[in-house]
C-alpha positions as CSV (number, residue, x, y, z in Angstrom):
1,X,0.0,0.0,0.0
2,X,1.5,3.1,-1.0
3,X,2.1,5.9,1.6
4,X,-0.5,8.5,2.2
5,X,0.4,12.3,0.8
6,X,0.7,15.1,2.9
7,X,-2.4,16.4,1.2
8,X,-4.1,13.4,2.6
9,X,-3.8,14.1,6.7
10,X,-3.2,16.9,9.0
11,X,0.2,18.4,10.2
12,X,-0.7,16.1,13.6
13,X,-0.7,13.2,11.8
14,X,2.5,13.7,10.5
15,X,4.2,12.9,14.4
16,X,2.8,9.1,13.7
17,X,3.5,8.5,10.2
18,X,6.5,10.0,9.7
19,X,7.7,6.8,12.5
20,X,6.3,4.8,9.8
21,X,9.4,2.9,7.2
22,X,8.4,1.7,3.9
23,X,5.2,0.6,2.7
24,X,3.7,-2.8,3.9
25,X,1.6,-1.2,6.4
26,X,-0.5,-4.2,7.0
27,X,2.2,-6.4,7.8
28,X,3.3,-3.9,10.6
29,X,0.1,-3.4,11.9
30,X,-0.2,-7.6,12.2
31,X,2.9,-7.3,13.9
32,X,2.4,-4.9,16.6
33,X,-0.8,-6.9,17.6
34,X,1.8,-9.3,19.1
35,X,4.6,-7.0,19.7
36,X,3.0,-4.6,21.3
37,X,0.9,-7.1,24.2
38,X,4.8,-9.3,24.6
39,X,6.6,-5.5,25.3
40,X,3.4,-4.5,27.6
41,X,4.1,-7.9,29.7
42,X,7.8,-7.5,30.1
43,X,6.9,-3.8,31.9
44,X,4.4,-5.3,34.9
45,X,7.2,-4.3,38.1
46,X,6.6,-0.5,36.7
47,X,3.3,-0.7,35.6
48,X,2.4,1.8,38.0
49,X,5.4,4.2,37.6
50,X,5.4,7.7,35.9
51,X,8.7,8.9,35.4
52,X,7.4,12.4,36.1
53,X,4.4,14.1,38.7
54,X,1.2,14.6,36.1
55,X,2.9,12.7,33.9
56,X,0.7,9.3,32.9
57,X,1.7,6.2,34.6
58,X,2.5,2.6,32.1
59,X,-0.9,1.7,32.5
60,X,-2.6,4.8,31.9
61,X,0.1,5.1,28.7
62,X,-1.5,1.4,27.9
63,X,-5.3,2.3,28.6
64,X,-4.3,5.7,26.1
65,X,-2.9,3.6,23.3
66,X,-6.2,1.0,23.6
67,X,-8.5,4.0,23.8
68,X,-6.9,6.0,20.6
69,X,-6.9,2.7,18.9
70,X,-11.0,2.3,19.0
71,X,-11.1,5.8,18.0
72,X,-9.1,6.2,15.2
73,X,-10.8,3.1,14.0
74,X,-14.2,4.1,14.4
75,X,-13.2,7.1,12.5
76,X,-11.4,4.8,10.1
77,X,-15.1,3.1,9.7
78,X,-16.6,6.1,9.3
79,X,-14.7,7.6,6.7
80,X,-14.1,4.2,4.3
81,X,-17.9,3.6,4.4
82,X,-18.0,7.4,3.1
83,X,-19.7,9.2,6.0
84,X,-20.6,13.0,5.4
85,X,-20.7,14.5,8.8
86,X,-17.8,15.8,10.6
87,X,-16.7,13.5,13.6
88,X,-15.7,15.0,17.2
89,X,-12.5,15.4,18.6
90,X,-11.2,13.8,22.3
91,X,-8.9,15.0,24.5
92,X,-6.8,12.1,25.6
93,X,-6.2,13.2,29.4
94,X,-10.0,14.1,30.0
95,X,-10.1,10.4,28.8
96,X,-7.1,9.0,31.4
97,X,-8.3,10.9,34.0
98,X,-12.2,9.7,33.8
99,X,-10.8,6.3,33.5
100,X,-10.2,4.1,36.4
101,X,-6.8,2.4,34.3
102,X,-5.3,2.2,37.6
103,X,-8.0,-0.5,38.8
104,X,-6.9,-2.8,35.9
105,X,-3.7,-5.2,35.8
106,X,-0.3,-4.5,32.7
107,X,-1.8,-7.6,31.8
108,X,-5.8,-6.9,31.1
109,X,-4.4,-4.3,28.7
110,X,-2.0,-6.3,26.6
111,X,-5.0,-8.8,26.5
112,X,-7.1,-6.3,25.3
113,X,-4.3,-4.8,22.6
114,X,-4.3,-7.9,20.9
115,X,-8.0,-9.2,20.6
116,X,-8.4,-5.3,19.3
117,X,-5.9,-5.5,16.7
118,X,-6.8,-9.1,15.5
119,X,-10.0,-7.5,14.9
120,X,-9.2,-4.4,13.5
121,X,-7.0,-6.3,11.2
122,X,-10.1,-8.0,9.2
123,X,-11.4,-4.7,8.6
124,X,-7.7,-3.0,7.6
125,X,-7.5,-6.1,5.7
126,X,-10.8,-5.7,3.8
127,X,-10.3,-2.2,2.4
128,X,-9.8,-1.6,-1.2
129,X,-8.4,1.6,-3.3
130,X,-11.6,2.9,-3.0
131,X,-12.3,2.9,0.5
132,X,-8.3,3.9,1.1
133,X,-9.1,6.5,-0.9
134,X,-11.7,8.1,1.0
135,X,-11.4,10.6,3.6
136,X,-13.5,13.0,6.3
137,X,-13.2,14.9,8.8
138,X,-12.0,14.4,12.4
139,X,-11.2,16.9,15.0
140,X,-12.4,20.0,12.6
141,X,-9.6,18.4,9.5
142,X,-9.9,16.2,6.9
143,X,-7.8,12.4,6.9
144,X,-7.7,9.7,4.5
145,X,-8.7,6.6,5.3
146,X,-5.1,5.3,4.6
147,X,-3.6,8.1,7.1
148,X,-5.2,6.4,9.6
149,X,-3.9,3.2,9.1
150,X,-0.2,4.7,9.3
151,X,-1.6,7.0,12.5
152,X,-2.8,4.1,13.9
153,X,0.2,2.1,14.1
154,X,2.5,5.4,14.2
155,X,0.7,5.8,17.6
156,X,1.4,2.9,18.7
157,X,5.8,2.9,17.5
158,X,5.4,7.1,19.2
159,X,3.9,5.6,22.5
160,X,6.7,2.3,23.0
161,X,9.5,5.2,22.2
162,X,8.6,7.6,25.0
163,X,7.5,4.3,27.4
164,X,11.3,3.2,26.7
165,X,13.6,6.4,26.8
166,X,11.2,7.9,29.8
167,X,11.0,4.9,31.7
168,X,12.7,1.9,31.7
């Protein structure tokens, strides 16, 4: 799949796709759905830490990542089936701070990272030309619906960096 153009996202996006070497997108996506969970379990003696006061702990970084993920792929969804309307924004710490991550185990998230991805991956896997092709808007700016592929697994590469040169 080829990459998306510049036209195609909004200067945001670039921070997650521009993490993003070569093309075969799918096959890295597929591959952080068991990355991704094995890294998560190797972190469970600091999953409480935050290397910083206000700064998220590992689990709340995990519960982030497994939030973003549903909504960039509802918004994925959205925009390959060619919905119209404009879609809302979030604010990731209103979302860690109304969540109770804290409650949860390292564990229940890399569980939860992987059954995601396998079944995002059916979808990612199902989209043709077309449907990459599409786009709408998110967040008052217009993304394709191949940005968000390379956002969605950007995020994901952005979020293991900062967990490994912040705090292990």
């Amino acid at each position: 799949m080829n990459r998306p153009q510049t036209h195609e996202y909004p200067a945001w996006a670039e921070t997650y796709i521009s993490k993003i070497s070569g093309d075969d997108i799918l096959d890295l996506l597929e591959k952080q759905g068991t990355d991704f969970p094995e890294f998560l379990n190797t972190l469970t003696e600091k999953a409480d830490y935050a290397y910083a006061p206000g700064k998220w702990t590992i689990k709340e970084m995990a519960g982030h990542i497994v939030d973003t993920e549903r909504i960039l792929v509802y918004r994925l969804t959205c925009f390959a089936r060619a919905e119209q309307h404009a879609l809302p924004g979030f604010d990731e710490d209103d979302y860690v701070t109304n969540a109770h991550f804290a409650d949860r185990s390292l564990q229940s998230f890399s569980e939860e990272f992987a059954l995601l991805r396998k079944a995002n991956l059916y979808l990612f896997k199902s989209l043709n030309d077309h449907e990459l092709d599409r786009s709408g808007t998110a967040s008052e700016r217009q993304i394709s619906v191949r940005a968000l592929l390379f956002v969605i697994a950007g995020h994901v590469i952005h979020h293991t960096g900062i967990i490994e040169e912040r705090y292990l």
